[in-house]
N, C-alpha and C positions, 0 to 999 in steps of 0.2 A: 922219384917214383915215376914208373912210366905206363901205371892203370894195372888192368889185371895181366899177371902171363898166364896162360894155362902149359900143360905139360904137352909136350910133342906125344903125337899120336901113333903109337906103333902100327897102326891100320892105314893109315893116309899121310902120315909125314907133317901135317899139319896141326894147329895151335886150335883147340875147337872148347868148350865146356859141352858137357852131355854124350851123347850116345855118337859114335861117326857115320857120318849120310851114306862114307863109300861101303859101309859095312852090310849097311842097311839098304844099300844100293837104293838111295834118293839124289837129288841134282845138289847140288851141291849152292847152287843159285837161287833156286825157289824151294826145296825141301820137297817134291814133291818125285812119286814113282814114274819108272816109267823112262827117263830119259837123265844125263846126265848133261851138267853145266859146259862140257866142252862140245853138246852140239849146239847150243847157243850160237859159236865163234862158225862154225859151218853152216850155218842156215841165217843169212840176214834179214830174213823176212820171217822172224822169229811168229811161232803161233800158239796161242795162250790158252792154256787146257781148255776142253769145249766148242775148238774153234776148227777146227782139223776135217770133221765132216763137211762143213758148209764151203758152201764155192761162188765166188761174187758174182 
């Protein structure tokens, strides 16, 4: 046995339990609105909800 499989996702093509984030249009990373997990890879000086007004 290789743990849980879930069913491929007709929404995202992906192996997920519950409800799918791309549906739901959340990140995919953090679960959270607003931006998705592939700008993560674009922005390397990622910035963490809250944080985006302030400037050093």
């Amino acid at each position: 046995s290789e743990g849980y499989s879930y069913p491929v996702c007709t929404t995202c093509g992906r192996r997920h339990p519950g409800e799918c984030r791309r549906a739901a249009g959340t990140c995919f990373n953090c679960g959270q609105a607003g931006h998705l997990q592939k700008d993560y890879k674009k922005n390397t000086t990622a910035v963490t909800p809250g944080q985006a007004d302030k400037k050093p």
